[in-house]
C-alpha positions, -999 to +999 in steps of 0.1 A: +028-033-059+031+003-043-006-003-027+006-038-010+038-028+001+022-001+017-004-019+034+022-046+043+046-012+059+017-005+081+011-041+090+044-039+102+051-065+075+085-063+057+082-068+016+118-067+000+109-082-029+078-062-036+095-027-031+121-041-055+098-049-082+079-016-078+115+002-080+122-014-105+095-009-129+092+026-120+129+026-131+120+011-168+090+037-170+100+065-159+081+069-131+079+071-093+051+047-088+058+055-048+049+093-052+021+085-077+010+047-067-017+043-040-010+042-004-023+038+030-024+068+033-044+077-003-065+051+012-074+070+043-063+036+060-032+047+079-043+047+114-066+017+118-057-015+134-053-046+119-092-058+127-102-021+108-086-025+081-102-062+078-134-048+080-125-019+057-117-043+031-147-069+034-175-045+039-158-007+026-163+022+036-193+036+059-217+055+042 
């Protein structure tokens, strides 16, 4: 969920229900699935345009 959202957040998409979900299990296990889930950032994604990332995610990563 954390991974989505945060693609989504950098889409400029808005995902209420996601975020909740991902709160909310982190709440039942005890853990911060924001601080330890994967993110755009992880990803090395958080600057590329929406047409990057498209690419970024059909073909991967350079070599």
């Amino acid at each position: 969920m954390v991974c989505l959202s945060s693609l989504s957040r950098a889409l400029g998409l808005k995902t209420p229900l996601m975020d909740s979900i991902a709160y909310l299990g982190g709440a039942l296990m005890q853990t911060d699935y924001w601080a330890n889930g994967r993110t755009v950032k992880d990803l090395g994604m958080e600057n590329l345009t929406l047409d990057e990332m498209k690419d970024l995610l059909e073909n991967g990563y350079p070599e």
